[in-house]
PDB file of the backbone (N, CA, C, O) and the ligand in Angstrom, with CONECT records:
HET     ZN  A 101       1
ATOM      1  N   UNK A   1     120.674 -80.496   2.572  1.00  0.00           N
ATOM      2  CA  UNK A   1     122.123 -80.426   2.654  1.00  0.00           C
ATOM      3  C   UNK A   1     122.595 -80.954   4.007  1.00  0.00           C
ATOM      4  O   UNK A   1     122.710 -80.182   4.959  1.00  0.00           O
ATOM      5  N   UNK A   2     122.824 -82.038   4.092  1.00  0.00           N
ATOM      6  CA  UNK A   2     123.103 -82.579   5.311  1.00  0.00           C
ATOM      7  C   UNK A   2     124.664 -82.090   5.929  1.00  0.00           C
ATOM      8  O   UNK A   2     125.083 -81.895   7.070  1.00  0.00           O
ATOM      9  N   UNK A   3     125.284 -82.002   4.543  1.00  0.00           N
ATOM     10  CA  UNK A   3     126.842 -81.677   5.522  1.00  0.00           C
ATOM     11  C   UNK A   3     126.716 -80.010   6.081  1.00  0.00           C
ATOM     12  O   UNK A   3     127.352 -79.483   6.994  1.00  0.00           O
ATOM     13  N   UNK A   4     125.801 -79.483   5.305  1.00  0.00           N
ATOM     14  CA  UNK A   4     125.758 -78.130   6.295  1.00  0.00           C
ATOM     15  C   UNK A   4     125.003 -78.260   7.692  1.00  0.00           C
ATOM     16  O   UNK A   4     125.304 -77.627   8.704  1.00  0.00           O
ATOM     17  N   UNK A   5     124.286 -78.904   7.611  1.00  0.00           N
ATOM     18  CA  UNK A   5     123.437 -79.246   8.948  1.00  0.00           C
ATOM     19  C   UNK A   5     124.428 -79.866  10.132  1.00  0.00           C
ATOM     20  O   UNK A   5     124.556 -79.646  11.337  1.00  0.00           O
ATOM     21  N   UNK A   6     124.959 -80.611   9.327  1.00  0.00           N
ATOM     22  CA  UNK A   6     126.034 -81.722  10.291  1.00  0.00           C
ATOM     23  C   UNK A   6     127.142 -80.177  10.358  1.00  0.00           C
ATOM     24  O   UNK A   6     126.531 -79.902  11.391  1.00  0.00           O
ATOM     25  N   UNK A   7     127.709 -79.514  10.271  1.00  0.00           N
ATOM     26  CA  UNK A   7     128.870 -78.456  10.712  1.00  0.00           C
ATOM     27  C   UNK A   7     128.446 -76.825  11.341  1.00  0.00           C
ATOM     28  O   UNK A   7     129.070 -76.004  12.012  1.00  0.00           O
ATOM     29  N   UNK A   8     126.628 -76.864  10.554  1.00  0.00           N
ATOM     30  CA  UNK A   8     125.995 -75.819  11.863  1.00  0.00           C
ATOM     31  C   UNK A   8     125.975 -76.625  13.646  1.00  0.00           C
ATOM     32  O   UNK A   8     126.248 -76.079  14.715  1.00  0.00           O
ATOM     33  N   UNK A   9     125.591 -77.913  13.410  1.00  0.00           N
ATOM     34  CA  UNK A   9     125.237 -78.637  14.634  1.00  0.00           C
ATOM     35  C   UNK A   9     126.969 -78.677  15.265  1.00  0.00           C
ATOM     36  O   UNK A   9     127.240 -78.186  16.360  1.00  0.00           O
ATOM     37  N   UNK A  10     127.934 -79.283  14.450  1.00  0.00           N
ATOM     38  CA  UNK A  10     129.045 -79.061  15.439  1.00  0.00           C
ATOM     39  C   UNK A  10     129.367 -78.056  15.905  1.00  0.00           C
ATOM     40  O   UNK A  10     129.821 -77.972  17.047  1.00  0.00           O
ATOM     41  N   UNK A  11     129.171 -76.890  14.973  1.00  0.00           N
ATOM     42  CA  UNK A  11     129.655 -75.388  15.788  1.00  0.00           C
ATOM     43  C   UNK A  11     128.815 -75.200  16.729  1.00  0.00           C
ATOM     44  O   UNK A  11     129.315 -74.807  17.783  1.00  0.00           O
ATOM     45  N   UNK A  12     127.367 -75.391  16.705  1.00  0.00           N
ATOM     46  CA  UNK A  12     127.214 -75.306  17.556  1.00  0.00           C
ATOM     47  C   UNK A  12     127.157 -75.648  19.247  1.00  0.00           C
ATOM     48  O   UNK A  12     126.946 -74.871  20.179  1.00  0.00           O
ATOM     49  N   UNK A  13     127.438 -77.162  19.258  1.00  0.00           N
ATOM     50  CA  UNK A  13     127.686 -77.672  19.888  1.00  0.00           C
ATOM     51  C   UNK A  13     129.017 -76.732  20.438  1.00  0.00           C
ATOM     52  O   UNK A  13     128.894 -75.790  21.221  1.00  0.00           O
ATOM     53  N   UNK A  14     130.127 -77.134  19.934  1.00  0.00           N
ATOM     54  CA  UNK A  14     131.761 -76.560  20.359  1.00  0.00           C
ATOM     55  C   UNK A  14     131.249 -75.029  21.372  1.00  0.00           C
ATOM     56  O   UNK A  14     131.617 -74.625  22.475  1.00  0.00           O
ATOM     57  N   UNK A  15     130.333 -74.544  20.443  1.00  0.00           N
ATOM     58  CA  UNK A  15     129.723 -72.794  21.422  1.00  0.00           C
ATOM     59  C   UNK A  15     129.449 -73.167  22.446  1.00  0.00           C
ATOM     60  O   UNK A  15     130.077 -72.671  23.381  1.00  0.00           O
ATOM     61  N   UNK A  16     128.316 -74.282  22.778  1.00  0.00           N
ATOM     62  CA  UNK A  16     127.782 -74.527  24.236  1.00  0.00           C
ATOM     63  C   UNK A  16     128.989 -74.881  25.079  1.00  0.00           C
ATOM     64  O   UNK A  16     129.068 -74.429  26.221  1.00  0.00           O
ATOM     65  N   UNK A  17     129.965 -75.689  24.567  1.00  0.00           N
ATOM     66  CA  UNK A  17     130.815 -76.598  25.261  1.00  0.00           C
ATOM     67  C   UNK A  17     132.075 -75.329  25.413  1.00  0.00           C
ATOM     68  O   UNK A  17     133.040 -75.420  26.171  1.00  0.00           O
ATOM     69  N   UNK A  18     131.909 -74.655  24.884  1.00  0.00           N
ATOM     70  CA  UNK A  18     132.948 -73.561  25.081  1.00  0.00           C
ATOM     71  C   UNK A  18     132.830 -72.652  26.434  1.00  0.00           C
ATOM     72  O   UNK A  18     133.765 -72.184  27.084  1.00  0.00           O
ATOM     73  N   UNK A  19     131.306 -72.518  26.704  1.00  0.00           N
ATOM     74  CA  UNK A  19     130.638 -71.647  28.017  1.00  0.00           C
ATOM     75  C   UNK A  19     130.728 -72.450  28.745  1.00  0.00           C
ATOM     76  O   UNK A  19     130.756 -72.007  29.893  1.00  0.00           O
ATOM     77  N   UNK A  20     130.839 -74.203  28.635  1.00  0.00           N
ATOM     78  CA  UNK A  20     130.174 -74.699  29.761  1.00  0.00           C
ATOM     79  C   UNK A  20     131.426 -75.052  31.168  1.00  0.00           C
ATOM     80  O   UNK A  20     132.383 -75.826  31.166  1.00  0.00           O
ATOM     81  N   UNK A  21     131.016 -74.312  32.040  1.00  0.00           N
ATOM     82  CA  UNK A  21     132.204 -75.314  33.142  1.00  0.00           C
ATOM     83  C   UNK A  21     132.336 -76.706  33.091  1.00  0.00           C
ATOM     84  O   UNK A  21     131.502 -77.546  32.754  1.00  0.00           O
ATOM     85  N   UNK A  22     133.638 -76.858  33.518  1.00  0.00           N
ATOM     86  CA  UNK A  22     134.180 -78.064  34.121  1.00  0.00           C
ATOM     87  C   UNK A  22     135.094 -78.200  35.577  1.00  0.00           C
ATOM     88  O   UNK A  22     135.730 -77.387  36.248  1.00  0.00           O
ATOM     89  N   UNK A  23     134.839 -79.531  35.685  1.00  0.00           N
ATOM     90  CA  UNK A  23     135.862 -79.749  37.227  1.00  0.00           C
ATOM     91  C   UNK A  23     137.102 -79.930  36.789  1.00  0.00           C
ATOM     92  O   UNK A  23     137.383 -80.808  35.973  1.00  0.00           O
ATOM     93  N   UNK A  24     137.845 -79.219  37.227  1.00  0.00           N
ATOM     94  CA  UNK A  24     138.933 -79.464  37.130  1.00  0.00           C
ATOM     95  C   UNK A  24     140.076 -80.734  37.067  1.00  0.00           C
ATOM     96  O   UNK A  24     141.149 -81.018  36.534  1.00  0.00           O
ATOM     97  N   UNK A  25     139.016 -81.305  38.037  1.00  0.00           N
ATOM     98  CA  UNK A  25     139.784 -83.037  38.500  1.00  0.00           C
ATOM     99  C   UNK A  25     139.172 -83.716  37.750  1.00  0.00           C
ATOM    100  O   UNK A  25     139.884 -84.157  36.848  1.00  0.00           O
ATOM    101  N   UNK A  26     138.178 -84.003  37.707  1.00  0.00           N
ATOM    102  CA  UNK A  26     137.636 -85.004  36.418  1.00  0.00           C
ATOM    103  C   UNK A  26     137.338 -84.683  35.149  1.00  0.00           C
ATOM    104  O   UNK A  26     137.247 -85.508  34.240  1.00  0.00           O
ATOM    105  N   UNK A  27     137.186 -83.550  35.044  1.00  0.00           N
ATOM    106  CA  UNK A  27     136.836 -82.521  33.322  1.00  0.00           C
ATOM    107  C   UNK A  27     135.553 -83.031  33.201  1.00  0.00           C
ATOM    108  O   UNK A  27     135.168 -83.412  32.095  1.00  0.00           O
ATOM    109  N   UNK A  28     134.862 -83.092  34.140  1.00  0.00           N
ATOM    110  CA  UNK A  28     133.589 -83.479  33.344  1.00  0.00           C
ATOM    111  C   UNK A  28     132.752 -82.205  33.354  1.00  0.00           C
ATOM    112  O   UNK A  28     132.963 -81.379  34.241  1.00  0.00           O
ATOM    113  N   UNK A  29     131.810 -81.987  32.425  1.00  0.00           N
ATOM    114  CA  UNK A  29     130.708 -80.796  32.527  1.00  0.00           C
ATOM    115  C   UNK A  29     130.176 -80.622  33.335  1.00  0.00           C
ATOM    116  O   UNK A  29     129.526 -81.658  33.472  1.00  0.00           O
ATOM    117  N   UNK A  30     129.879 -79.861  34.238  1.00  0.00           N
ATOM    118  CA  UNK A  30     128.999 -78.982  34.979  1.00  0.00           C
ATOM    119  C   UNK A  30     127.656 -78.793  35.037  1.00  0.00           C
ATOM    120  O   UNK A  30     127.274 -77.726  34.558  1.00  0.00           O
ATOM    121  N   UNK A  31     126.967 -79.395  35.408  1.00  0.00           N
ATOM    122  CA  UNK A  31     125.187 -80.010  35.012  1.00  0.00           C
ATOM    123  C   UNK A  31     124.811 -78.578  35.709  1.00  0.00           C
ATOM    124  O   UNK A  31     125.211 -78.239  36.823  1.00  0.00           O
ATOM    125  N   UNK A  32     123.888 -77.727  34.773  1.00  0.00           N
ATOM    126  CA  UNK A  32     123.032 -76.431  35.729  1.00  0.00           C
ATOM    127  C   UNK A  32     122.377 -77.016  36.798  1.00  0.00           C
ATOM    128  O   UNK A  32     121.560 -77.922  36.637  1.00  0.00           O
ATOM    129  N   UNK A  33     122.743 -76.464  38.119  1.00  0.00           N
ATOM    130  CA  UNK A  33     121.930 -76.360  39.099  1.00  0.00           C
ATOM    131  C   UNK A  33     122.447 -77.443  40.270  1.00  0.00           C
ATOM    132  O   UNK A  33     121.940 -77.781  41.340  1.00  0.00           O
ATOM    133  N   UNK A  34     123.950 -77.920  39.442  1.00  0.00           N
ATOM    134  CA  UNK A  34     124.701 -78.418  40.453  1.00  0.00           C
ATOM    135  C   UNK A  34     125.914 -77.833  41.394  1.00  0.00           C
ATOM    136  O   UNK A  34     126.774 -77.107  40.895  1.00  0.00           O
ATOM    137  N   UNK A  35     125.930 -78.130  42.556  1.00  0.00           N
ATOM    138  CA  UNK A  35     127.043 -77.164  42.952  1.00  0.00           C
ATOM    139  C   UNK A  35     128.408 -77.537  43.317  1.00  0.00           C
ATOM    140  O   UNK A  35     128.915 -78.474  43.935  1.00  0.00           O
ATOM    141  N   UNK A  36     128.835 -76.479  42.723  1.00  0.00           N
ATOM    142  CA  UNK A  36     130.559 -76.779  42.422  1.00  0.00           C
ATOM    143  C   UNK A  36     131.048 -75.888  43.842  1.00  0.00           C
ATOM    144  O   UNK A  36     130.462 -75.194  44.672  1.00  0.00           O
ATOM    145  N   UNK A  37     132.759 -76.422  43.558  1.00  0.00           N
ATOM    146  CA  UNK A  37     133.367 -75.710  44.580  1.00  0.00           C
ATOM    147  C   UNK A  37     134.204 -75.337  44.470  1.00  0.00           C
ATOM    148  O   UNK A  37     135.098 -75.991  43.933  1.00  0.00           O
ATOM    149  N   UNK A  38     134.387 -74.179  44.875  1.00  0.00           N
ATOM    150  CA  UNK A  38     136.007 -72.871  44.256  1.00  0.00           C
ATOM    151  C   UNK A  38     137.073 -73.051  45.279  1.00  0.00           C
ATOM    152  O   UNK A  38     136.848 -73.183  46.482  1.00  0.00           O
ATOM    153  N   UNK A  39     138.439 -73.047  44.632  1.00  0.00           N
ATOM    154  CA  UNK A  39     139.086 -72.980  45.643  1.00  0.00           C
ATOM    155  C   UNK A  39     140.105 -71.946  45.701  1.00  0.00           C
ATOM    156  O   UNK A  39     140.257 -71.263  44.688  1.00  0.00           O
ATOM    157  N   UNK A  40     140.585 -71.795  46.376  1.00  0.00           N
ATOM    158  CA  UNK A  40     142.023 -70.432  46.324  1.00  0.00           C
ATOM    159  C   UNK A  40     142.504 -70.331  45.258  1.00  0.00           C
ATOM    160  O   UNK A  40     141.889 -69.502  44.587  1.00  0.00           O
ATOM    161  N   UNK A  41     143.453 -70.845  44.669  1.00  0.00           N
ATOM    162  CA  UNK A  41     143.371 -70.906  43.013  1.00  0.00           C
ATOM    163  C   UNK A  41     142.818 -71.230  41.978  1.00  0.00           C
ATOM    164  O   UNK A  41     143.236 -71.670  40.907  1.00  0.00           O
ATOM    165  N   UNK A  42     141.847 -70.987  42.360  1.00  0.00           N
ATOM    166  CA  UNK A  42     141.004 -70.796  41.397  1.00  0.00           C
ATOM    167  C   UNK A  42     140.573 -72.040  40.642  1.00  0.00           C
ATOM    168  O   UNK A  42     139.971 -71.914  39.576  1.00  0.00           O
ATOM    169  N   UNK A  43     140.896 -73.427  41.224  1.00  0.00           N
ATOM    170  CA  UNK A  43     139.919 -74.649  40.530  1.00  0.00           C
ATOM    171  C   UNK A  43     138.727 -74.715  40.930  1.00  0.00           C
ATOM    172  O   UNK A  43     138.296 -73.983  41.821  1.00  0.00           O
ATOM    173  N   UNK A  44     138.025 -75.609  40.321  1.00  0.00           N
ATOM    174  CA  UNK A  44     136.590 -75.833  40.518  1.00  0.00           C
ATOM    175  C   UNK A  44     136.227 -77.271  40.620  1.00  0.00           C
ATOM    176  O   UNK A  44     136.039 -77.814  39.531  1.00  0.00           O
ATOM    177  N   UNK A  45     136.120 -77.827  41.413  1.00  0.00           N
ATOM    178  CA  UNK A  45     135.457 -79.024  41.802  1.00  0.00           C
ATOM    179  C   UNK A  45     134.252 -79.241  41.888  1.00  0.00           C
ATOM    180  O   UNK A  45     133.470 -78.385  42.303  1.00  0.00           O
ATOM    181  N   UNK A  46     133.799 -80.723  41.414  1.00  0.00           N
ATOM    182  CA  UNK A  46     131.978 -81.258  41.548  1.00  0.00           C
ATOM    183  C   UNK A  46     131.842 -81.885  42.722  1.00  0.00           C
ATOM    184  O   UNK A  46     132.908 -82.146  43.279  1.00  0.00           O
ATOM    185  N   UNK A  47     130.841 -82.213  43.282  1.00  0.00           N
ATOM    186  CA  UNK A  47     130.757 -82.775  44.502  1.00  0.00           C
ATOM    187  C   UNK A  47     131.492 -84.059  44.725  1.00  0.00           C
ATOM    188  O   UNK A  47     132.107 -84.257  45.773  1.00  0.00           O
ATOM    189  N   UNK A  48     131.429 -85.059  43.617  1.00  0.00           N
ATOM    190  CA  UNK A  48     132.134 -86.060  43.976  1.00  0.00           C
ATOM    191  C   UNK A  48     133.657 -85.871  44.205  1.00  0.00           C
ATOM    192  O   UNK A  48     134.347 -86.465  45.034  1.00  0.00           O
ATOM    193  N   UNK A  49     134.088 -84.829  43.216  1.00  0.00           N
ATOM    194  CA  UNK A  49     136.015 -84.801  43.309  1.00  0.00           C
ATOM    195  C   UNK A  49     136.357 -84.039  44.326  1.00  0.00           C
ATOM    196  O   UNK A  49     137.542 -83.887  44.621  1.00  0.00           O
ATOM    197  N   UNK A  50     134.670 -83.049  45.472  1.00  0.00           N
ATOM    198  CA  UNK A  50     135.551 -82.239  46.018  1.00  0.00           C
ATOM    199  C   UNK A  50     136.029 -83.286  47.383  1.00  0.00           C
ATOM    200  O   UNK A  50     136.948 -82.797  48.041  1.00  0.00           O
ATOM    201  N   UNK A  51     135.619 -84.380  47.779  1.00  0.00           N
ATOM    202  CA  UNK A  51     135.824 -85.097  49.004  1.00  0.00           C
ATOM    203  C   UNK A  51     137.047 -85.491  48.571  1.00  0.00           C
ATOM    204  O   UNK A  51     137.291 -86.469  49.278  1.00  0.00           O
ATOM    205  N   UNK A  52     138.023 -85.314  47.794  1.00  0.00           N
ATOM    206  CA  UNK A  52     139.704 -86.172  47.638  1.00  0.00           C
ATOM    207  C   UNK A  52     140.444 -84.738  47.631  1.00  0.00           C
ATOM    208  O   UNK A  52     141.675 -84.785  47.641  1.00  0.00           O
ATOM    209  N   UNK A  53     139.809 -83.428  47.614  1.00  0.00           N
ATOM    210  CA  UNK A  53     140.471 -82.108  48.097  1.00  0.00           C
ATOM    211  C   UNK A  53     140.913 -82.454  49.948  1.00  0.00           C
ATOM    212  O   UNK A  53     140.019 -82.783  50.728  1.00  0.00           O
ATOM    213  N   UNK A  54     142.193 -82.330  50.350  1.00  0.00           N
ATOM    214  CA  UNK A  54     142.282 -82.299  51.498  1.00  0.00           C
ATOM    215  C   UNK A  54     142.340 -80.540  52.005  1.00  0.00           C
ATOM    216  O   UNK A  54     142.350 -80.283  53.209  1.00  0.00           O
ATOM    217  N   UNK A  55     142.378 -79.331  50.887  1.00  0.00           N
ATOM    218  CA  UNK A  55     142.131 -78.194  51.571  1.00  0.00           C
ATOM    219  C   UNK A  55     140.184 -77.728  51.758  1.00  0.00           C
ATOM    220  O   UNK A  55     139.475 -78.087  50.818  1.00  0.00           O
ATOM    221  N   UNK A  56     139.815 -77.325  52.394  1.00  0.00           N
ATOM    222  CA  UNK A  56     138.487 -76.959  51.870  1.00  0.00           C
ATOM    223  C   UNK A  56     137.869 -75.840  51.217  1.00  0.00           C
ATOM    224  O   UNK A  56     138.229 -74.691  51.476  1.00  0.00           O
ATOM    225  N   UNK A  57     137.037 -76.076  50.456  1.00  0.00           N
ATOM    226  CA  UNK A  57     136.749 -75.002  49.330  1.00  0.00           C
ATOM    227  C   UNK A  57     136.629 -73.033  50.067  1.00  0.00           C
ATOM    228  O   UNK A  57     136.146 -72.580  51.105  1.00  0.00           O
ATOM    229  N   UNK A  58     137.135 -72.572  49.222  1.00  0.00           N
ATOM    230  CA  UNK A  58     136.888 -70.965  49.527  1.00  0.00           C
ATOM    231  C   UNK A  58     135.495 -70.949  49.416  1.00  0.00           C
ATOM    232  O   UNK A  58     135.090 -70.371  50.425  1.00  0.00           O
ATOM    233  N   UNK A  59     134.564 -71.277  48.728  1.00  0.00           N
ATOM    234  CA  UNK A  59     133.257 -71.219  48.991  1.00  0.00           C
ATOM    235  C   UNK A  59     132.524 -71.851  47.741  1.00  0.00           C
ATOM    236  O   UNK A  59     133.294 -72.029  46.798  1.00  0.00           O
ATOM    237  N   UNK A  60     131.140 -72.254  47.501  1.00  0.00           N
ATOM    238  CA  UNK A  60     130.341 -73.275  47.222  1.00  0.00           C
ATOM    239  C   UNK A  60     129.743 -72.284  46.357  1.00  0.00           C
ATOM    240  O   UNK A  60     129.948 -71.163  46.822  1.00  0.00           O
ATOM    241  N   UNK A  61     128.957 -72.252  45.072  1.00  0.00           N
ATOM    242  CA  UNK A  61     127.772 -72.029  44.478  1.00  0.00           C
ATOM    243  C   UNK A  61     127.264 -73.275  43.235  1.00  0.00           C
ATOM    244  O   UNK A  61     127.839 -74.315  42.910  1.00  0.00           O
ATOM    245  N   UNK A  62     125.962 -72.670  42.732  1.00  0.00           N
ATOM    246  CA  UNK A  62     124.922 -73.175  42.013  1.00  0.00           C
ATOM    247  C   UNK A  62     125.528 -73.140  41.117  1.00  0.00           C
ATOM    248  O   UNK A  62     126.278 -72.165  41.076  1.00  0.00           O
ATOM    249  N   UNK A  63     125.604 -74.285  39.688  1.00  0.00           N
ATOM    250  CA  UNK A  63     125.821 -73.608  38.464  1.00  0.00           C
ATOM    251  C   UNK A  63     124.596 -73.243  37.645  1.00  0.00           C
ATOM    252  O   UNK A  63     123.505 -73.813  37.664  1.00  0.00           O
ATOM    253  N   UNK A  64     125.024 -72.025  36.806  1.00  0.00           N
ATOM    254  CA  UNK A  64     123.825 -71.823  35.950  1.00  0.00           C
ATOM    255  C   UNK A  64     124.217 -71.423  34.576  1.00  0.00           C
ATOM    256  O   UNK A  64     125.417 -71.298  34.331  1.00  0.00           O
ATOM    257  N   UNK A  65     123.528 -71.258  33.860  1.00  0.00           N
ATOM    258  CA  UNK A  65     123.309 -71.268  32.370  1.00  0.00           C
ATOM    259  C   UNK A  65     124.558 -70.021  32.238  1.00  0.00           C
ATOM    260  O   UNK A  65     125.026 -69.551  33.275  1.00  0.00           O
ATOM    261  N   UNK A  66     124.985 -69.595  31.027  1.00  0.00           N
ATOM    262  CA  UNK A  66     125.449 -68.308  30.672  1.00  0.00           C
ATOM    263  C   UNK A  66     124.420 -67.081  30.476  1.00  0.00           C
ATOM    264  O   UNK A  66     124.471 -65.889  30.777  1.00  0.00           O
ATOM    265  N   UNK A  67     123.636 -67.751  29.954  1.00  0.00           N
ATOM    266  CA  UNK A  67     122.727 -66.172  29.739  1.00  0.00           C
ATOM    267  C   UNK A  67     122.410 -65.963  31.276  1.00  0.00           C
ATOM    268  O   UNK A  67     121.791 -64.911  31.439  1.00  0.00           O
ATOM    269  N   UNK A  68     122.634 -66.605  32.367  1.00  0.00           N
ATOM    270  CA  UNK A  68     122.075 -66.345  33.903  1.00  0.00           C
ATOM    271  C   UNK A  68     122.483 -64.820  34.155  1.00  0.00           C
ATOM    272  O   UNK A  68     123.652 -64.586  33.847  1.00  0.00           O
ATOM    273  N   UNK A  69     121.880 -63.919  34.568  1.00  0.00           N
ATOM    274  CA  UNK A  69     121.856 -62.656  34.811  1.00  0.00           C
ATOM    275  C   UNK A  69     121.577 -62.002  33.932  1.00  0.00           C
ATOM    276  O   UNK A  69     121.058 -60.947  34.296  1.00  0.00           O
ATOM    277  N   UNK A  70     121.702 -62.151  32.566  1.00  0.00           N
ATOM    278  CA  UNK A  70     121.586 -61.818  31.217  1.00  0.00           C
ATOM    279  C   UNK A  70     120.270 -61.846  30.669  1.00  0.00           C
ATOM    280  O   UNK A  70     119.873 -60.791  30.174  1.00  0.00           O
ATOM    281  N   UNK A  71     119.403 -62.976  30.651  1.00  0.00           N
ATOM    282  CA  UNK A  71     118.381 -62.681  30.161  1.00  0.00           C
ATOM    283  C   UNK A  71     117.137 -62.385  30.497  1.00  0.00           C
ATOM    284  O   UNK A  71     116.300 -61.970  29.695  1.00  0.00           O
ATOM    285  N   UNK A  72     116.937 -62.584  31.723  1.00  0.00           N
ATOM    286  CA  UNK A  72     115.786 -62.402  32.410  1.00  0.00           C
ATOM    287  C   UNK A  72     116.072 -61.176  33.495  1.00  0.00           C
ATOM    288  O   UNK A  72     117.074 -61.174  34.210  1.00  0.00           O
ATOM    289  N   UNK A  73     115.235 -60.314  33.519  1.00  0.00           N
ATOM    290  CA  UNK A  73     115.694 -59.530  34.698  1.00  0.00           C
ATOM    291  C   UNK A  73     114.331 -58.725  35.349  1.00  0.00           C
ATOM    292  O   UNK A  73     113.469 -58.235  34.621  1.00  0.00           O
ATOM    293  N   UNK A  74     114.291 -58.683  36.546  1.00  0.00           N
ATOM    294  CA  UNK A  74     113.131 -58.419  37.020  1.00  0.00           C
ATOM    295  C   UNK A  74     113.435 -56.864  37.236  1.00  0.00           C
ATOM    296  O   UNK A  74     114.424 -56.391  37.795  1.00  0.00           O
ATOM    297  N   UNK A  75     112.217 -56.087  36.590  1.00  0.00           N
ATOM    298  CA  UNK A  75     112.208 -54.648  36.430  1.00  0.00           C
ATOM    299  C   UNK A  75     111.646 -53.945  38.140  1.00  0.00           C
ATOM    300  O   UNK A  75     112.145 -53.050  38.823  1.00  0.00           O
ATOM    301  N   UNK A  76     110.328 -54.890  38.391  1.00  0.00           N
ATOM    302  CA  UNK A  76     109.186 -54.474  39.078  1.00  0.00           C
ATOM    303  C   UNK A  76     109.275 -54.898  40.440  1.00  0.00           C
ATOM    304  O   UNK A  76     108.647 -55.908  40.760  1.00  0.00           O
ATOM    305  N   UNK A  77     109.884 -54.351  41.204  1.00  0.00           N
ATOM    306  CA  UNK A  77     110.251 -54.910  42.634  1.00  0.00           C
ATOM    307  C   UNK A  77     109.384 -54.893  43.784  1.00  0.00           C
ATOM    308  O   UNK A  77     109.457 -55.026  45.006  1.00  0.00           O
ATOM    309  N   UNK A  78     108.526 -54.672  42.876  1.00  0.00           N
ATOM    310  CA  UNK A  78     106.907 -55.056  44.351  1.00  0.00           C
ATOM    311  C   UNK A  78     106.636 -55.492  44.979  1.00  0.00           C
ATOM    312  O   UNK A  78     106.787 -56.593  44.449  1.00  0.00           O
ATOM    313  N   UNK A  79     106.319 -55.674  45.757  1.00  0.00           N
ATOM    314  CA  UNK A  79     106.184 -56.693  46.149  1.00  0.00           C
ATOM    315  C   UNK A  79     104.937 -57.663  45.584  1.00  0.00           C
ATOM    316  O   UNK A  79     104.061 -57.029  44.996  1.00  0.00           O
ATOM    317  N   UNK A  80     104.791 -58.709  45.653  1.00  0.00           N
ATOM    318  CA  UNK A  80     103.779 -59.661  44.288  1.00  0.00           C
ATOM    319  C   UNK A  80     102.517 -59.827  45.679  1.00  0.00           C
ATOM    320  O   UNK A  80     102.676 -60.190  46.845  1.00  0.00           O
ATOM    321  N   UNK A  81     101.461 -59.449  45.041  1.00  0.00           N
ATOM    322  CA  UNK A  81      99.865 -59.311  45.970  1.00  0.00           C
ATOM    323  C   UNK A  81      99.593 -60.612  45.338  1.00  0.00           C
ATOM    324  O   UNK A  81      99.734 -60.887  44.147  1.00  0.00           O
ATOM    325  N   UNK A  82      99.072 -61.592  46.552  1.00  0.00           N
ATOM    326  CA  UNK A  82      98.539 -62.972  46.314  1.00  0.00           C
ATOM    327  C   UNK A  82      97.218 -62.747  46.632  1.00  0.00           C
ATOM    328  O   UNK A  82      96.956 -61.991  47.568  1.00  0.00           O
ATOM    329  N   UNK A  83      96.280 -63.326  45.953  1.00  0.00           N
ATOM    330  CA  UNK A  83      94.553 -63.427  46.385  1.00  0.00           C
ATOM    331  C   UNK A  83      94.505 -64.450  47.490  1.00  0.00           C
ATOM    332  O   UNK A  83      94.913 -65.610  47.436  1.00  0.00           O
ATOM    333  N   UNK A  84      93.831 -63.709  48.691  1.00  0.00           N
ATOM    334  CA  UNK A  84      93.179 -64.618  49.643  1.00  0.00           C
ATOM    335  C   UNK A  84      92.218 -66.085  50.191  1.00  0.00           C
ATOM    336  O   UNK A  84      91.996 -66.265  51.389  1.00  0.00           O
TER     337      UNK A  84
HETATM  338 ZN    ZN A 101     134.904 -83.787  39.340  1.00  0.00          ZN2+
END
């Protein structure tokens, strides 16, 4: 059944694209692990659009996935013993 395949794949798609950031100035997507930049009201700039900001950003982070904090979580705060 291809047309069901073809309208699971768009929904799903639209889901990812629904979580995913964008820059504000160019709308383009938000690649994980690139860093964007916040500003007082709250836009978000990519590195290239933030150099045509003449205020400077309230502050800088990483982007990451949605499940980020969500799916992985470290229980065991041990410190990790390496062999010599
Ligand atoms: Zn941009």
């Amino acid at each position: 059944m291809p047309e069901l395949e073809l309208a699971l794949l768009r929904r799903s798609l639209g889901d990812i694209a629904g979580m995913t950031e964008h820059c504000d100035a160019c709308h383009r997507a938000l690649l994980i692990g690139e860093r964007v930049y916040e500003y007082e009201n709250g836009q978000l700039r990519c590195a290239l659009c933030r150099d045509h900001e003449r205020q400077p950003p309230a502050h800088s982070r990483t982007v990451h996935t949605a499940a980020h904090g969500h799916s992985i979580r470290r229980l065991d705060r041990r410190p990790v013993r390496r062999a010599a």
